[in-house]
C-alpha positions, 0 to 999 in steps of 0.5 A, spaced: 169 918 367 161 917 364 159 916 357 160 921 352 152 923 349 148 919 354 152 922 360 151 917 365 158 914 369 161 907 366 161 905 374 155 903 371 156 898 366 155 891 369 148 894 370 148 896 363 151 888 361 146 885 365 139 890 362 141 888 356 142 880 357 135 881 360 133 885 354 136 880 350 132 874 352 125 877 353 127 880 346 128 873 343 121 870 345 118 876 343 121 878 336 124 884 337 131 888 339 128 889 346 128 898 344 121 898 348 125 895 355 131 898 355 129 905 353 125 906 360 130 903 363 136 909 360 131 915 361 131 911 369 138 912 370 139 919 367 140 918 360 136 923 354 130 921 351 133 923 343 141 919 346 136 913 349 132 912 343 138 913 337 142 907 342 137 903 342 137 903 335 144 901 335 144 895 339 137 893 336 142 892 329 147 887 332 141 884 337 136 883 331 141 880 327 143 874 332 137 873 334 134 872 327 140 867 326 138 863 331 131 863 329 132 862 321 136 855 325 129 853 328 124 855 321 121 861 324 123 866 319 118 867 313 122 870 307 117 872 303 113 877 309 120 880 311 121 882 304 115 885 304 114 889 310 122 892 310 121 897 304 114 899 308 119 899 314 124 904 311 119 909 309 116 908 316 122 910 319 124 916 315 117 918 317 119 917 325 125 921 325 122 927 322 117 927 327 122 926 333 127 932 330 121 936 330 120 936 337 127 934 339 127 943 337 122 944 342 127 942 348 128 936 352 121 936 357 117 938 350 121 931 347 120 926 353 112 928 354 111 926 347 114 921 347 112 918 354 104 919 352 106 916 346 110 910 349 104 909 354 099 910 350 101 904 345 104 900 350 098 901 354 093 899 348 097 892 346 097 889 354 090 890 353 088 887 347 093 881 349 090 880 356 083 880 353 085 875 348 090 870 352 085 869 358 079 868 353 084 862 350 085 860 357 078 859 358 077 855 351 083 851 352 087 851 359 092 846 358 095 851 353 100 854 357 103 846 358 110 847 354 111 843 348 116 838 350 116 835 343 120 842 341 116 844 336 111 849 340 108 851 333 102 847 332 096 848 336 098 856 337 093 861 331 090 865 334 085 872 332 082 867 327 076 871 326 080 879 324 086 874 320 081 869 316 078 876 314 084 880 312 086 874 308 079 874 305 081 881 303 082 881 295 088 887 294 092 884 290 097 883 288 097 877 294 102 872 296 102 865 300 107 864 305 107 856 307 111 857 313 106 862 315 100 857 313 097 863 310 094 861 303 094 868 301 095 876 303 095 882 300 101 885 299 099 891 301 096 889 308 103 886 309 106 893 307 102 897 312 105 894 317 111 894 316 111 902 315 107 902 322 113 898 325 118 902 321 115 909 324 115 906 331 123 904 329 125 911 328 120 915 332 121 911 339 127 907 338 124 900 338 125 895 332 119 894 330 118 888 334 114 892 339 108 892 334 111 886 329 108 880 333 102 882 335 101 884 329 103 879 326 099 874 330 093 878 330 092 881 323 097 877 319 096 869 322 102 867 323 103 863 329 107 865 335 114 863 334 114 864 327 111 872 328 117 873 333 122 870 328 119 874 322 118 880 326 126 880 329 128 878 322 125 884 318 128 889 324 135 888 321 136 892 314 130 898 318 134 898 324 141 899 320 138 905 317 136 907 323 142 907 327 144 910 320 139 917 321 139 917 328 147 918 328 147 923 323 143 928 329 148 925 333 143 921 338 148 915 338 152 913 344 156 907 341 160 905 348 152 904 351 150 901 345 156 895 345 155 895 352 147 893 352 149 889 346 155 884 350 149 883 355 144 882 349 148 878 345 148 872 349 140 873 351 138 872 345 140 865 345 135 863 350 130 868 349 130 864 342 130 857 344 125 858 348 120 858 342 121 852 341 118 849 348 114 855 351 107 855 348 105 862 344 099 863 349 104 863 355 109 868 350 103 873 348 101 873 356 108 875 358 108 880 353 103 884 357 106 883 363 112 887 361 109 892 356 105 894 362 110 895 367 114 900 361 108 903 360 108 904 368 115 906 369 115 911 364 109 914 368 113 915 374 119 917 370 117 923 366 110 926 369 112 924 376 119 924 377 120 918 380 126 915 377 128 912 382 122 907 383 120 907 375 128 904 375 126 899 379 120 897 377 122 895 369 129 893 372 125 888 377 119 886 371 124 884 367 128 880 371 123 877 374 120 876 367 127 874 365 128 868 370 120 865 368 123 864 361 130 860 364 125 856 368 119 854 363 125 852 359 129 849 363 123 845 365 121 843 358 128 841 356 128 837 363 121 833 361 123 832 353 129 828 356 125 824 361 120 822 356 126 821 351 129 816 356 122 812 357 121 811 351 128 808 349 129 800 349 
């Protein structure tokens, strides 16, 4: 028995739990489905690039749609932007899929190609831009990276002040506010630009947007962390519905995959979120590009050498261990908020 369009056997199931509980974790720190994580890692196993990204999508609706839940919970969702960048979303994503229709007719290798070079040429640019940024805040201020054991890890996160106070300062109107944010005022069409690039990473790669979401968010919009990772899931809801929608159409959708990863996922995303309260932003954004770096990695191994088997075992291993991080510094934060909660009661 294997599953029906992504032609993999079901023996593989608890490995499929497990990536997406993994997935699920990372993605509810970082704002986003987990598509960039778990696509790498069903090419890996065998799965066809169109099949990986169309599932992905699918599990991304049900994964962004608790994960946004628990953020909203926690004050990190900004309804003014997300009712911006969703319209751009939607024609972003009609951009996507048309392009990956076009090379999905020149054949499979024609498709991965594509789609690895672009894959790995994005991933690759974000994890250098982070890395660059987080060693220069570690350099300004190294206790940055402790945990926020008052719960609240918002506060002392902006970052990329220069670009953002600059595309603030921009005057195309219309321009909004967004007090949760802490941005006096936007333009509506920087906003609007953005979600039409996560749209079209949505429907061309099979990410939910998140990918380019955060960064953005935090770099060009301003937004502090945690409320970039929350506004960034939330508006991947209604692109990610029409995307599993479009992709389902052209028949790139394997559900039994999909409820498969999301069983896992679902549960991930709990921790994943409550960890943006205590984990700071400098110590999520490094993380971040940990990770795009080894997708981008295994990618390489997997479509231009071949390698499956390694580049399996390197997203799979970089995910764990990314994962196991993440429980760590929460656990560890809880642990010293109760501590201090404890001292200084009568």
């Amino acid at each position: 028995m294997e599953f029906p369009l992504a032609h993999i056997p079901f023996a593989l199931e608890p490995y499929l739990i497990a990536l997406g509980f993994a997935a699920g974790v990372c993605g509810g720190l970082w704002g986003m489905g987990g598509g960039w994580i778990i696509i790498p890692a069903l090419q890996a196993i065998g799965t066809e690039v169109h099949v990986a990204i169309g599932t992905s999508v699918a599990q991304i609706l049900g994964n962004s749609l608790i994960s946004s839940l628990r953020h909203w919970g926690f004050g990190n969702v900004s309804l003014r932007l997300v009712l911006v960048m969703v319209p751009g979303q939607f024609l972003g994503i009609e951009i996507g899929v048309r392009i990956l229709e076009h090379f999905k007719h020149l054949g499979p290798r024609h498709t991965d190609v594509f789609i690895g070079v672009v894959y790995v040429a994005l991933l690759a640019v974000l994890a250098a831009f982070i890395v660059i940024e987080v060693f220069r805040t570690l350099r300004r201020r190294p206790e940055a990276t402790k945990p926020a054991v008052t719960g609240d890890a918002r506060t002392p996160d902006h970052v990329g002040a220069g670009l953002a106070c600059r595309v603030q300062a921009l005057r195309l109107y219309p321009c909004i506010s967004c007090k949760v944010s802490d941005i006096r005022s936007i333009s509506v069409w920087v906003v609007l630009a953005t979600g039409i690039a996560m749209g079209v990473t949505t429907g061309l790669l099979g990410v939910g947007g998140g990918l380019l979401g955060m960064p953005v968010l935090v770099y060009v919009i301003g937004c502090p962390t945690p409320v970039a990772v929350g506004t960034s899931v939330a508006s991947t809801i209604c692109s990610a519905l029409l995307g599993t929608f479009r992709h389902a159409m052209h028949a790139n959708v394997d559900l039994p995959l999909a409820l498969s990863l999301l069983a896992g996922a679902s549960l991930g995303v709990q921790f994943g979120a409550f960890a943006t309260r205590y984990v700071r932003g400098v110590v999520i954004r490094g993380l971040f590009a940990v990770m795009a770096t080894m997708a981008a990695l295994s990618v390489v191994l997997n479509v231009f050498y071949g390698m499956r088997q390694t580049a399996l075992w390197v997203v799979a291993g970089t995910l764990l261990a990314i994962s196991v991080t993440i429980m760590v510094l929460l656990v560890s934060a809880v642990r010293a908020e109760a501590h201090m909660r404890s001292s200084n009661s009568p």
